[in-house]
C-alpha positions in Angstrom: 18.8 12.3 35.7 22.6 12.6 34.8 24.0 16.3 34.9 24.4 17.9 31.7 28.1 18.9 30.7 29.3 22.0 29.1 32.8 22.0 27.1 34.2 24.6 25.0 36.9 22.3 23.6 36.1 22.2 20.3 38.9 21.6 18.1 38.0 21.5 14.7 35.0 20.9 12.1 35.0 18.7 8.6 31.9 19.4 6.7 28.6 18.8 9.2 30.9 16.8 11.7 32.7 18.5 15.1 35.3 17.2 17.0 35.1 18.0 20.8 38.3 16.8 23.0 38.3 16.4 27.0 34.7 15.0 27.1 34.0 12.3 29.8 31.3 9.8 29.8 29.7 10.5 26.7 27.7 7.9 24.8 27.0 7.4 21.2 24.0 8.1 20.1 23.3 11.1 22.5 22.2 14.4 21.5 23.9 17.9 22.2 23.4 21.5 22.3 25.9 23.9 20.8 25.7 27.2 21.9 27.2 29.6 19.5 29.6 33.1 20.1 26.1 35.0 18.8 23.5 32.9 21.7 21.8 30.5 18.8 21.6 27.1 19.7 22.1 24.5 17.2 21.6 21.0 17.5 23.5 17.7 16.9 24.2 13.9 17.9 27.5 12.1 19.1 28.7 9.8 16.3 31.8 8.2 17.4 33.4 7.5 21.0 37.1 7.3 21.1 38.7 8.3 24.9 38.1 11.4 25.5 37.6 12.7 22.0 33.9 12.7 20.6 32.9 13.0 17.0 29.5 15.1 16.9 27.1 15.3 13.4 25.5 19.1 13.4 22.0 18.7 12.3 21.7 21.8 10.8 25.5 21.9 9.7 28.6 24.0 10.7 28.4 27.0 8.4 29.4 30.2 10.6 30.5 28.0 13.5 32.9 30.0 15.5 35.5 27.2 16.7 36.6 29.4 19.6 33.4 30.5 20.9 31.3 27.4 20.5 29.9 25.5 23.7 29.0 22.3 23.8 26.2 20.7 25.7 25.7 16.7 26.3 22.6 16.4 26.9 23.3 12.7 28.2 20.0 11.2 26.1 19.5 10.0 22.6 17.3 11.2 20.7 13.3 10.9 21.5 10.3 11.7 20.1 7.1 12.4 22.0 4.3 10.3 21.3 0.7 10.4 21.8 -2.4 9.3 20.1 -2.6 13.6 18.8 0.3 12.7 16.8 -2.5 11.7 14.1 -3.4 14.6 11.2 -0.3 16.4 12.4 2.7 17.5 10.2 6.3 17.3 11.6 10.1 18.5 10.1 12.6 15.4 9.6 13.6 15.8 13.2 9.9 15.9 14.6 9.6 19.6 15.2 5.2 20.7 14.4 5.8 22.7 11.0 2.0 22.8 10.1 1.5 25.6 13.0 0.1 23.5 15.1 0.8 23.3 19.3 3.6 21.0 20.3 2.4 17.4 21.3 2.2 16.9 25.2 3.6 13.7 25.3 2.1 10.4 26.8 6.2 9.0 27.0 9.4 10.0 25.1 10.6 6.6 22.8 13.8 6.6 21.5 14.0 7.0 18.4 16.7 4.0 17.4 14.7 1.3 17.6 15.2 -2.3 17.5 14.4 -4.5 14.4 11.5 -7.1 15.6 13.2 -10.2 17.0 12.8 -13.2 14.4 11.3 -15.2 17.2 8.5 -12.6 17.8 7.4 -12.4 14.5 3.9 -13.2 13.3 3.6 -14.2 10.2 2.1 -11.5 7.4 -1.7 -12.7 6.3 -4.0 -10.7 5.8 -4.9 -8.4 2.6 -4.7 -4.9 2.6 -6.8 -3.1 0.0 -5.1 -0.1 -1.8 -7.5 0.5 -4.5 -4.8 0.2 -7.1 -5.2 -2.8 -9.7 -1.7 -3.8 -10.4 -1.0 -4.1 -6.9 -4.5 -5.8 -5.8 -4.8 -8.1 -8.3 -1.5 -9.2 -9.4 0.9 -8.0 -6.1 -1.5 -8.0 -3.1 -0.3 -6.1 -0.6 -0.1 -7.9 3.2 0.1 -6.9 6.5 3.4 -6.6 8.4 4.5 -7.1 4.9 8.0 -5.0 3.9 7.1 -4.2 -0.3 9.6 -1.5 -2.3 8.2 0.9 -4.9 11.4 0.6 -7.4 10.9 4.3 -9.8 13.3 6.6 -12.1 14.0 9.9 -11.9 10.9 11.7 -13.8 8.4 8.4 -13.3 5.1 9.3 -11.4 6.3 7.7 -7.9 4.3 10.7 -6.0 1.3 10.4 -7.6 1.4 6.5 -6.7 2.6 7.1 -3.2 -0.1 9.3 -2.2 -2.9 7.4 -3.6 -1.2 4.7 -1.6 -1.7 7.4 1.1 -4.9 8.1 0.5 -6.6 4.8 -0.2 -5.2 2.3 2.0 -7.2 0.2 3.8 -8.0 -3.0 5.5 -11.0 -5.0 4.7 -13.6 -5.4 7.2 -13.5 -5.7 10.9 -13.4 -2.0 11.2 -9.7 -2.0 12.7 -8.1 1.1 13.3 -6.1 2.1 9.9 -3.2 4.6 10.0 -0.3 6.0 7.5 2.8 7.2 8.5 4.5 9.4 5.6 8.6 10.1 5.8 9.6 12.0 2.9 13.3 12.4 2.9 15.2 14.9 0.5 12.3 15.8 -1.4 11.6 19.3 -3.4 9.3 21.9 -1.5 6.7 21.4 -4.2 6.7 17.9 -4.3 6.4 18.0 0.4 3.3 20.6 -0.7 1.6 17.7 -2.8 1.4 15.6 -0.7 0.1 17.7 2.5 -2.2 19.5 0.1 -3.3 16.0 -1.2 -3.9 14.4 2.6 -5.6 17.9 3.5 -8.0 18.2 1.0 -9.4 14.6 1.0 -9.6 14.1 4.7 -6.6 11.8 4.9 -4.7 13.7 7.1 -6.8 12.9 10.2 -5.3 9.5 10.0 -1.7 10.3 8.7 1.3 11.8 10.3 4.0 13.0 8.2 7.4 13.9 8.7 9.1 15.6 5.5 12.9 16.8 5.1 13.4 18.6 2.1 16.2 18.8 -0.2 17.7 21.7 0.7 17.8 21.0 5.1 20.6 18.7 6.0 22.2 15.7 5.5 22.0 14.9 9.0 18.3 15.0 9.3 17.4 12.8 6.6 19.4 9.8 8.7 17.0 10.7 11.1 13.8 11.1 9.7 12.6 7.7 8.8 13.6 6.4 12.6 11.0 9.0 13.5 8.8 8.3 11.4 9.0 4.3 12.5 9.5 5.2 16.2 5.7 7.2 15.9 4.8 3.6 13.5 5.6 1.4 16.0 3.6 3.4 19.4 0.7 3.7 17.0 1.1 -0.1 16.0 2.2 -1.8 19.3 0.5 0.4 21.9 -2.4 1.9 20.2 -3.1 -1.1 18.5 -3.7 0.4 15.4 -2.7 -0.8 11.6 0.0 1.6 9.9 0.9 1.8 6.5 4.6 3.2 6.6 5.9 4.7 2.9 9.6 6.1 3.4 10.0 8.4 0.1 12.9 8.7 -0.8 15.5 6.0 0.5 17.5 7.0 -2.4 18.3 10.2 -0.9 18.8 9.0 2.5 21.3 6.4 1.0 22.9 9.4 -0.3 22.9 11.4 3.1 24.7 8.1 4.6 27.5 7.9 1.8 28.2 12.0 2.3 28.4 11.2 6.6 30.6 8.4 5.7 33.3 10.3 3.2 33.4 12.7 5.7 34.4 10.7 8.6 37.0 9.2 6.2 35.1 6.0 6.4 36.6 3.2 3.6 34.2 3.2 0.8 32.1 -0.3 -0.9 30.2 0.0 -3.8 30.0 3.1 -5.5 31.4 5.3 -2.9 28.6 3.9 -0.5 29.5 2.5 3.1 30.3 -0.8 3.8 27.9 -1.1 6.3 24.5 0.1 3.5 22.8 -3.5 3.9 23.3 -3.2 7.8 21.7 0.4 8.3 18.8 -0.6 5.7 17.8 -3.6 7.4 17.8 -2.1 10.8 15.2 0.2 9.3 13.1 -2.4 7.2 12.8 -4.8 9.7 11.3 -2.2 12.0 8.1 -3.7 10.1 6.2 -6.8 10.7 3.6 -8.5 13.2 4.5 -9.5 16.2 2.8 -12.0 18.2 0.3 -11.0 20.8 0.0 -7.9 19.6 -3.0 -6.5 17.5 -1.3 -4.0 15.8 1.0 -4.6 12.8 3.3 -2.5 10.9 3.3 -2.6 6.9 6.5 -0.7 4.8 6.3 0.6 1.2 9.7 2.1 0.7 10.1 4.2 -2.2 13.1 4.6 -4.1 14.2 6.3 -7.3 16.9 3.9 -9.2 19.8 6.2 -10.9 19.6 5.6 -14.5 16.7 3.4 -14.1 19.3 0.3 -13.0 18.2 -2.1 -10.3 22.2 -3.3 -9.9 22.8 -0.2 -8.4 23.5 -0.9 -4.4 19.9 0.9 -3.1 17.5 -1.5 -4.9 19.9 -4.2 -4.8 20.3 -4.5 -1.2 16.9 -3.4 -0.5 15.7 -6.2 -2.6 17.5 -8.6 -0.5 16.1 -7.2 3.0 12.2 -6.6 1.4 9.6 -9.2 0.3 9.2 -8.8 -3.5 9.2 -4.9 -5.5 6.8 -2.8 -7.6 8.6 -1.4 -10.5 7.5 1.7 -12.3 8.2 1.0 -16.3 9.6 4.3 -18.1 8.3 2.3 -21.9 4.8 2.2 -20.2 5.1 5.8 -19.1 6.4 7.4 -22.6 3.0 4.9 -23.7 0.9 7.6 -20.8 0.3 4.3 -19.3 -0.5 5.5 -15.6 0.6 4.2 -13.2 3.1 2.7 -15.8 3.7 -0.3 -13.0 6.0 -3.2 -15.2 3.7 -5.7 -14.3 6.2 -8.5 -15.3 9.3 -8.2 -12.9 7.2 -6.5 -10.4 6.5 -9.2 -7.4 4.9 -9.5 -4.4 6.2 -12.6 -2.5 3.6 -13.0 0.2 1.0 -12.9 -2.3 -0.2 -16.3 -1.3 -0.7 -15.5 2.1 -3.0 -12.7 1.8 -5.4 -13.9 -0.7 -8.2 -16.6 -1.3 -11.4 -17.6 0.3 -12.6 -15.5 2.9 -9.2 -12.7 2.5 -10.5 -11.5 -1.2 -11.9 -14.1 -3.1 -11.1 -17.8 -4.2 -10.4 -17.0 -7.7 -7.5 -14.8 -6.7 -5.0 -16.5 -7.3 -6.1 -18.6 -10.6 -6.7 -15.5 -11.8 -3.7 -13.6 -11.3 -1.6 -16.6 -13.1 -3.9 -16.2 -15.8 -3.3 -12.7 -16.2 0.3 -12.9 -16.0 0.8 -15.5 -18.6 -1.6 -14.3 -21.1 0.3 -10.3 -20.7 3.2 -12.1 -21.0 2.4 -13.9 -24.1 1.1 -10.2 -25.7 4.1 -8.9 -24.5 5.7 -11.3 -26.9 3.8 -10.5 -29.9 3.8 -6.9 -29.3 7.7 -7.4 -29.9 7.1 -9.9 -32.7 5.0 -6.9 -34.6 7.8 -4.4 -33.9 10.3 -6.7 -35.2 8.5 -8.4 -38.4 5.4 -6.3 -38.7 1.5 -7.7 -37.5 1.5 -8.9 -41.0 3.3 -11.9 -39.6 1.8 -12.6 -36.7 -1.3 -14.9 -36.2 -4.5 -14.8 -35.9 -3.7 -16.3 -32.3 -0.6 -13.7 -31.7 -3.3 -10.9 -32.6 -5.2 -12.0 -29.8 -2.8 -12.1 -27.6 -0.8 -8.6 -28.9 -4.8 -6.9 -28.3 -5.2 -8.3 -25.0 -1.4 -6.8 -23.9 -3.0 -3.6 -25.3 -6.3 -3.6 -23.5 -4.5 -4.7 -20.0 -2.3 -1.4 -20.4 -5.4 0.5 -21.5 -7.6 -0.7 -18.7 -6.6 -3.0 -15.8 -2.9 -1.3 -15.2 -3.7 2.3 -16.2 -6.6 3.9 -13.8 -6.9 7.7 -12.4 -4.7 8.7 -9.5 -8.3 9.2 -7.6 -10.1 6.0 -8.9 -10.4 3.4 -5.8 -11.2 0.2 -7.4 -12.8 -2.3 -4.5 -11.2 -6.0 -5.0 -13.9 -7.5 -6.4 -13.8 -4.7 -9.2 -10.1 -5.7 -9.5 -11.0 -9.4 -10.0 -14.0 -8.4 -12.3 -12.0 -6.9 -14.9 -9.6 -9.4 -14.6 -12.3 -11.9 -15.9 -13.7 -8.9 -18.0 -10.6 -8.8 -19.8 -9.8 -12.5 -19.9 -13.6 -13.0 -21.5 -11.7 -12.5 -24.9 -10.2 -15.9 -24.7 -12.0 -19.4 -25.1 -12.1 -21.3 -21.9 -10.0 -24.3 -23.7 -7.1 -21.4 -23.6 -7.3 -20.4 -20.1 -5.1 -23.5 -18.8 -4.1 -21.5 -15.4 -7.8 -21.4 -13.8 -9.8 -24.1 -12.3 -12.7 -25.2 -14.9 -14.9 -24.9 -11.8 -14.4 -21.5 -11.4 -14.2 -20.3 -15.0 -18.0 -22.1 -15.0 -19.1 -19.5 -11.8 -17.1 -16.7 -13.2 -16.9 -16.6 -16.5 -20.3 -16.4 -18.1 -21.2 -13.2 -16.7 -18.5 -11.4 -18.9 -19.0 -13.2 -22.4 -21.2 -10.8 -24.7 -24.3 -12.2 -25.4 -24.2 -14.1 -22.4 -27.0 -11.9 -20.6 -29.4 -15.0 -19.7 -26.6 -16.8 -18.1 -25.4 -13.7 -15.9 -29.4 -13.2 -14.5 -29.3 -16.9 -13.9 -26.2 -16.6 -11.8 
């Protein structure tokens, strides 16, 4: 094991950064020790390389940093976390540190924590449904294993309540796999970090969860961090213990944020709204931590949430994560002002692996009939509902009526559902047809007659003799 060197040549401090001169050998990405005048020990990783000078980021900041009487450690390793299968049901700081008063974890091996993205090559392809209990994503966004799928919100929209029923209720569908969540919350309030471990505690969710939460007010510097821990414990639970793992990474907004504030000061040339050039780079090196990967029986599946500044999805963070991620759930602010909960925008939402995780045998062959059925007849209401606003339902017609009421019952009852209400699937689908049972079957021009014929009668009133026969 290399010997660890001590240097008290520190020659000046900008903000959480440290600049140590005479240093030999040291690598980026290791982790040091500085020891200061008073004995405390604070903690930080080397940034930049350039001779003999080293650029160090403080994780818990330079306030009260005596230049003079500082000493430097390199500890001459990056930065690991300790995994074992006990990681499950615990609760960790940003940096990986037990914060529910819990022992430490005795380790099975130390991973380093920067992990690779999975090599294209490797990849297995995402095909199989995962169940989340929540309509708008089950029926109309499925959800897929290995699959990367953002939650796009605004400040004030219900993105915690969705998360942790996300949390909560995630499953896959027979088999009885192994099923596990990993939860990073980056930059969030103290009350909000409570909901959610009070949430996982008191339904038994915890037991298969590990969380890792950075609040708002620790630093910068640890919210960079947080979600490679969170992926690094993903990835040993996924690949080694050959488990299933839902990863949600709440907020990448504010990690976004933490990486523009590292980058001004390091004097770093600014793109797009003060944010760093590099932005797409350092998200996709986190999102494609996720996938399948052939061989292995494990898979890793990403929801990462972020909150979209004045509600605009131009703005770089859901810009470039749409690029890097495989379709986007987007909470609706009209829909929420309407107590529409969750107020998910079924329209632009998208899931783009939806195909491959439904259908005979997945969830059920009239998936995906259904779904475009759905769609176009919201859409339609959607339309009318305008058209009323505009010229007043006086003008609409008897046809736009229907339509305008079925926009109003979908709200009402397929999109909005209690935060604690795990519809199955086939309940989904069910109410899907339920709702559709409105229509004639002349006007449903999406779905296979076949299926409307085995489906259908069921769910038209006065159909009761038909549904026994069935």
């Amino acid at each position: 094991m290399p010997a660890i060197k001590e240097y008290q040549t520190v020659v000046d401090i900008a903000g959480p950064l440290m600049l140590v001169e005479s240093v030999d050998e040291a690598k980026y990405g290791h982790i040091v020790d500085i020891e200061l005048g008073d004995g405390s020990i604070r903690h930080g990783q080397i940034l930049q390389v350039e001779n003999d000078k080293v650029l160090v980021q403080v994780f818990e900041g330079t306030s009260g940093i005596d230049v003079k009487h500082s000493t430097v450690r390199f500890l001459a390793r990056p930065l690991e976390l300790g995994v074992s299968p006990d990681l499950l049901g615990r609760v960790f700081s940003g940096l990986g540190v037990p914060k529910d008063g819990g022992p430490q974890i005795i380790p099975h091996k130390r991973l380093d924590i920067n992990g690779r993205p999975i090599n294209p090559y490797a990849r297995d392809y995402p095909n199989e449904f995962i169940q989340t209990g929540i309509s708008t994503i089950d029926g109309l966004n499925p959800l897929v294993r290995g699959q990367k799928l953002p939650l796009f919100s605004g400040s004030g929209l219900p993105h915690d309540s969705m998360t942790a029923q996300l949390a909560r209720q995630a499953t896959v569908l027979g088999k009885g796999e192994a099923f596990a969540v990993v939860f990073a919350a980056m930059g969030i309030t103290f009350e909000a970090a409570q909901f959610f471990i009070d949430d996982l505690h008191n339904t038994g969710a915890i037991e298969r969860a590990v969380m890792f939460v950075n609040l708002a007010d620790d630093p910068a510097i640890e919210r960079i961090a947080t979600p490679r821990f969170a992926l690094t414990a993903a990835e040993y639970l996924a690949f080694e213990q050959d488990m299933h793992v839902l990863v949600i990474l709440n907020d990448m907004t504010n990690y976004c944020e933490a990486l523009r504030e590292i980058s001004a000061a390091r004097k770093e040339v600014p793109g797009r709204r003060g944010y760093p050039g590099y932005l797409y780079t350092d998200l996709a090196m986190i999102y494609e931590r996720a996938g399948r990967i052939k061989g292995k029986k494990g898979s890793i599946t990403m929801v990462p949430v972020l909150t979209m500044p004045e509600d605009d999805k131009t703005h770089p963070v859901p810009d470039l994560t749409g690029y890097i991620t495989e379709g986007q759930i987007i909470l609706g602010r009209s829909l929420h002002r309407k107590g529409v909960s969750p107020p998910v925008d079924a329209l632009p939402s998208l899931s783009r692996l939806k195909d491959k995780g439904i259908g005979h045998g997945k969830t059920r062959e009239d998936h995906a009939d259904l779904y475009n059925q759905l769609y176009a007849a919201y859409a339609r209401g959607k339309e009318c509902q305008e058209l009323a606003t505009i010229m007043g339902e006086a003008a609409l017609s008897d046809e736009d009526r229907k339509y305008m009421e079925f926009a109003n019952q979908f709200e009402a009852r397929y999109i909005s559902q209690d935060y604690y209400e795990n519809r199955t699937v086939q309940q989904t689908l069910d109410l899907g047809w339920e709702l559709l049972s409105m229509f004639e079957n002349v006007e449903l021009k999406r779905i296979d007659i076949k299926l409307i014929e085995k489906y259908m009668p069921r769910f038209r009133k006065g159909s009761s003799d038909e549904a026994g026969q069935d």
